[in-house]
N, C-alpha and C positions, 0 to 999 in steps of 0.2 A: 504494500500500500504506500502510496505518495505521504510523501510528510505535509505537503500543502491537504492531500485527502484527508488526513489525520487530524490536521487542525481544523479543517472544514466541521466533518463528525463530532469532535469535542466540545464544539462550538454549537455545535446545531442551525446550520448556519448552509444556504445550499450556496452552490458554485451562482447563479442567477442575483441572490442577495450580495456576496462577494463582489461581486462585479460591479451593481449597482454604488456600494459604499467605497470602494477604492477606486472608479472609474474608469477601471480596467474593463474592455469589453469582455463580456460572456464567452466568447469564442477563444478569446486569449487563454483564460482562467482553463477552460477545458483543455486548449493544449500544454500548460503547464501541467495540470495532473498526471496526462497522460505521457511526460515528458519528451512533447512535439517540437517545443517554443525553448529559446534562454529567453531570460529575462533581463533587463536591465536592471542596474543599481537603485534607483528610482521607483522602477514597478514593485520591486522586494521590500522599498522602504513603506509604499503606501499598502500592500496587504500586510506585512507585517503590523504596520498601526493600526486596521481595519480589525486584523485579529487579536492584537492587545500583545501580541509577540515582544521582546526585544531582537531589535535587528540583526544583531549577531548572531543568536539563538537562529533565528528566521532563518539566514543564510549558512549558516553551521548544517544547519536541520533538513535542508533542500542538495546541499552540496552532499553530505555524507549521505542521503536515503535516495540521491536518483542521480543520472549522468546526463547530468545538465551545467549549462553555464550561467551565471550571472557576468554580464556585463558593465563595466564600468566606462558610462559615459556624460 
């Protein structure tokens, strides 16, 4: 399971509310689960706030549980 899936679940919180609140489109959200997309610096800092995450945690959590990039731009 995606660590973005995991905070979603804990959360109770669907990928469609996610989107909405960090104004990440819906479509994005989905390909990060299903680790389609990297993400920028930025995207990771507004879900991570959305979720109540600390950022580092966020990106710690996303880097070790999928092979995915975060982007720095």
């Amino acid at each position: 399971m995606s660590y973005l899936k995991k905070l979603l679940e804990e959360r109770n919180m669907t990928q469609k509310e996610l989107a909405i609140r960090s104004g990440v489109s819906a479509s994005s959200i989905y390909k990060y689960i299903r680790g389609c997309n990297s993400m920028t610096c930025y995207t990771a800092y507004n879900l991570a706030m959305v979720l109540g995450v600390d950022l580092g945690e966020f990106v710690k959590g996303v880097l070790n549980n999928e092979w995915r990039r975060i982007w720095i731009l």
